[in-house]
C-alpha angles and dihedrals in degrees: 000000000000109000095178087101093053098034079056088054100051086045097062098034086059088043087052097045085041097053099043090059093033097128093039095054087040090054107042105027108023094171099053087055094053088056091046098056094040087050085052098044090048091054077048109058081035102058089044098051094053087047091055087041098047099029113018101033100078108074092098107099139289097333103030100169094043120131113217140192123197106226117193100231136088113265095241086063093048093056090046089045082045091060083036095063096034084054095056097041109032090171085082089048110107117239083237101034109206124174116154143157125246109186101276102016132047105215116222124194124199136172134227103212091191100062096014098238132141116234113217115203138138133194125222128178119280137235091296144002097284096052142068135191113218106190129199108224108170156320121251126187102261084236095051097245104153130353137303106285100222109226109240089022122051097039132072117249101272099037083047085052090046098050089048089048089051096050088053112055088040109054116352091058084034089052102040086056089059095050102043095042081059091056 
Protein backbone atom coordinates (compact mmCIF):
# COMPACT_ATOMS: atom_id res chain seq x y z
CA UNK A 1 0.00 0.00 0.00
CA UNK A 2 1.40 3.57 -0.98
CA UNK A 3 1.32 5.74 1.93
CA UNK A 4 2.86 8.66 0.17
CA UNK A 5 -1.07 10.26 -0.13
CA UNK A 6 -1.75 9.90 3.78
CA UNK A 7 1.45 10.55 4.89
CA UNK A 8 0.60 14.08 2.60
CA UNK A 9 -2.93 14.56 4.97
CA UNK A 10 -1.49 14.32 8.37
CA UNK A 11 1.16 16.62 7.14
CA UNK A 12 -0.86 19.26 6.41
CA UNK A 13 -3.41 18.75 9.26
CA UNK A 14 -0.20 19.13 11.80
CA UNK A 15 1.10 22.31 9.43
CA UNK A 16 -2.63 23.87 9.90
CA UNK A 17 -2.95 23.24 13.69
CA UNK A 18 0.93 24.41 13.87
CA UNK A 19 0.57 27.22 12.33
CA UNK A 20 -2.94 28.49 14.15
CA UNK A 21 -1.40 28.34 17.20
CA UNK A 22 1.96 29.33 15.76
CA UNK A 23 2.77 32.59 18.49
CA UNK A 24 1.29 30.65 21.54
CA UNK A 25 3.57 27.45 21.02
CA UNK A 26 6.54 29.97 20.18
CA UNK A 27 6.00 31.57 23.07
CA UNK A 28 5.42 29.18 25.43
CA UNK A 29 7.34 25.97 24.13
CA UNK A 30 9.89 27.01 21.94
CA UNK A 31 11.43 23.68 21.72
CA UNK A 32 8.65 21.88 20.83
CA UNK A 33 8.25 24.22 17.99
CA UNK A 34 11.29 23.82 16.90
CA UNK A 35 10.64 20.47 16.72
CA UNK A 36 7.46 21.08 15.15
CA UNK A 37 8.64 23.02 12.39
CA UNK A 38 12.16 20.54 11.74
CA UNK A 39 9.69 17.34 11.82
CA UNK A 40 7.67 19.30 9.14
CA UNK A 41 10.43 20.43 7.13
CA UNK A 42 11.93 16.74 7.15
CA UNK A 43 8.06 15.11 5.66
CA UNK A 44 8.67 18.05 3.33
CA UNK A 45 11.91 17.54 1.60
CA UNK A 46 10.73 13.71 1.82
CA UNK A 47 7.86 13.81 0.26
CA UNK A 48 9.39 15.88 -2.31
CA UNK A 49 11.74 14.15 -2.89
CA UNK A 50 9.51 10.81 -3.53
CA UNK A 51 7.28 12.99 -5.70
CA UNK A 52 10.67 14.21 -8.16
CA UNK A 53 11.90 10.42 -7.99
CA UNK A 54 8.35 8.60 -8.88
CA UNK A 55 6.77 11.39 -11.03
CA UNK A 56 9.19 13.78 -12.23
CA UNK A 57 12.21 11.54 -12.70
CA UNK A 58 11.34 9.98 -15.81
CA UNK A 59 11.78 12.30 -18.36
CA UNK A 60 15.73 10.69 -19.38
CA UNK A 61 15.22 8.24 -22.59
CA UNK A 62 13.85 5.19 -23.31
CA UNK A 63 14.25 3.65 -19.85
CA UNK A 64 14.00 6.87 -17.42
CA UNK A 65 13.72 5.16 -14.12
CA UNK A 66 16.45 2.55 -14.96
CA UNK A 67 19.21 1.91 -12.56
CA UNK A 68 22.15 1.34 -14.10
CA UNK A 69 25.95 -0.02 -13.22
CA UNK A 70 29.23 0.63 -15.72
CA UNK A 71 30.94 -2.57 -15.94
CA UNK A 72 34.73 -2.55 -17.53
CA UNK A 73 34.40 -4.94 -19.77
CA UNK A 74 33.24 -5.18 -23.61
CA UNK A 75 29.68 -6.03 -24.00
CA UNK A 76 30.29 -9.17 -25.84
CA UNK A 77 32.27 -10.53 -22.19
CA UNK A 78 29.40 -9.41 -19.99
CA UNK A 79 26.80 -11.49 -21.94
CA UNK A 80 29.19 -14.50 -21.86
CA UNK A 81 29.86 -13.75 -18.09
CA UNK A 82 25.75 -13.37 -18.03
CA UNK A 83 25.29 -17.46 -19.40
CA UNK A 84 28.22 -18.05 -17.29
CA UNK A 85 26.58 -17.13 -14.18
CA UNK A 86 23.12 -18.44 -15.13
CA UNK A 87 25.06 -21.91 -15.85
CA UNK A 88 26.52 -22.16 -12.45
CA UNK A 89 23.50 -21.02 -10.57
CA UNK A 90 20.18 -22.19 -12.56
CA UNK A 91 18.17 -21.15 -9.80
CA UNK A 92 18.55 -17.44 -11.42
CA UNK A 93 17.61 -18.92 -14.93
CA UNK A 94 14.11 -17.88 -15.91
CA UNK A 95 11.55 -20.76 -16.58
CA UNK A 96 11.20 -18.92 -20.34
CA UNK A 97 14.43 -17.79 -20.84
CA UNK A 98 14.34 -14.87 -23.08
CA UNK A 99 17.34 -12.81 -23.92
CA UNK A 100 17.22 -11.14 -26.98
CA UNK A 101 18.58 -8.27 -28.82
CA UNK A 102 16.63 -5.36 -29.91
CA UNK A 103 18.78 -3.22 -31.98
CA UNK A 104 20.67 -1.11 -29.19
CA UNK A 105 19.95 -3.36 -25.78
CA UNK A 106 20.26 -7.13 -25.09
CA UNK A 107 17.50 -7.94 -22.73
CA UNK A 108 18.42 -10.45 -19.72
CA UNK A 109 15.90 -12.15 -17.56
CA UNK A 110 16.65 -13.55 -14.35
CA UNK A 111 14.64 -15.08 -11.43
CA UNK A 112 14.65 -14.67 -8.23
CA UNK A 113 13.67 -18.26 -6.90
CA UNK A 114 13.15 -16.83 -3.27
CA UNK A 115 10.34 -14.39 -3.92
CA UNK A 116 9.41 -15.78 -7.51
CA UNK A 117 9.85 -12.86 -9.29
CA UNK A 118 11.41 -12.18 -12.92
CA UNK A 119 14.21 -9.65 -13.09
CA UNK A 120 14.07 -7.40 -16.39
CA UNK A 121 17.63 -5.75 -17.48
CA UNK A 122 19.55 -5.21 -20.59
CA UNK A 123 22.93 -4.31 -21.26
CA UNK A 124 24.15 -1.69 -24.09
CA UNK A 125 27.76 -0.57 -24.87
CA UNK A 126 29.38 2.03 -22.70
CA UNK A 127 30.90 5.08 -23.15
CA UNK A 128 33.28 3.67 -24.90
CA UNK A 129 34.63 0.12 -26.45
CA UNK A 130 35.98 -1.32 -23.22
CA UNK A 131 32.72 -0.78 -21.13
CA UNK A 132 29.34 -1.91 -20.87
CA UNK A 133 26.00 -0.63 -18.79
CA UNK A 134 23.98 -3.37 -17.51
CA UNK A 135 20.45 -1.61 -16.11
CA UNK A 136 17.96 -2.97 -13.78
CA UNK A 137 14.47 -2.21 -15.22
CA UNK A 138 11.93 -4.09 -13.18
CA UNK A 139 10.58 -6.89 -11.31
CA UNK A 140 7.40 -9.23 -12.85
CA UNK A 141 5.55 -11.98 -11.00
CA UNK A 142 7.37 -15.38 -12.45
CA UNK A 143 3.52 -16.45 -13.46
CA UNK A 144 2.75 -13.40 -15.11
CA UNK A 145 -0.10 -12.19 -12.55
CA UNK A 146 -0.06 -8.20 -12.83
CA UNK A 147 2.23 -6.01 -14.62
CA UNK A 148 5.87 -5.35 -14.69
CA UNK A 149 6.74 -3.14 -11.19
CA UNK A 150 9.26 -0.46 -12.66
CA UNK A 151 12.41 -0.14 -10.23
CA UNK A 152 12.67 3.78 -8.86
CA UNK A 153 9.26 4.20 -9.54
CA UNK A 154 6.59 1.71 -8.23
CA UNK A 155 8.17 1.12 -4.76
CA UNK A 156 8.38 3.13 -1.99
CA UNK A 157 12.00 4.47 -1.00
CA UNK A 158 13.31 1.51 1.30
CA UNK A 159 11.76 -1.41 -0.60
CA UNK A 160 13.17 0.39 -3.59
CA UNK A 161 16.61 0.36 -1.58
CA UNK A 162 16.10 -3.26 -0.74
CA UNK A 163 15.38 -4.45 -4.05
CA UNK A 164 18.65 -2.38 -5.39
CA UNK A 165 20.50 -3.71 -2.80
CA UNK A 166 19.27 -7.14 -3.77
CA UNK A 167 20.09 -6.81 -7.36
CA UNK A 168 23.17 -5.98 -6.45
CA UNK A 169 24.73 -8.59 -4.18
CA UNK A 170 23.09 -11.36 -6.48
CA UNK A 171 23.95 -10.87 -9.48
CA UNK A 172 26.06 -7.19 -10.30
CA UNK A 173 28.95 -8.16 -7.61
CA UNK A 174 28.24 -12.07 -8.86
CA UNK A 175 28.70 -10.99 -12.31
CA UNK A 176 31.84 -8.36 -11.99
CA UNK A 177 33.76 -11.27 -10.38
CA UNK A 178 33.23 -13.34 -13.66
CA UNK A 179 34.38 -10.75 -15.82
CA UNK A 180 37.61 -9.43 -13.84
CA UNK A 181 39.00 -13.26 -12.82
CA UNK A 182 39.01 -13.64 -16.71
CA UNK A 183 41.60 -10.19 -17.10
Amino acid sequence: MDIGLPLLGVVVFIAIIAFRKLKTIKQSRPFIFGGVIFISCFLFLFGANEFFRRVLGGFAGSYPFAESWNIAAKEEDVIKAIQELKDKNPNLRPQNDTSFRSSYWFHVDFNYPDTKQIVHTWTRPGTNEFTTDLAFISLSSSDKNGGDKLINKDFWYWSNKQEINKFKTQIIDKLEQIVYSKK
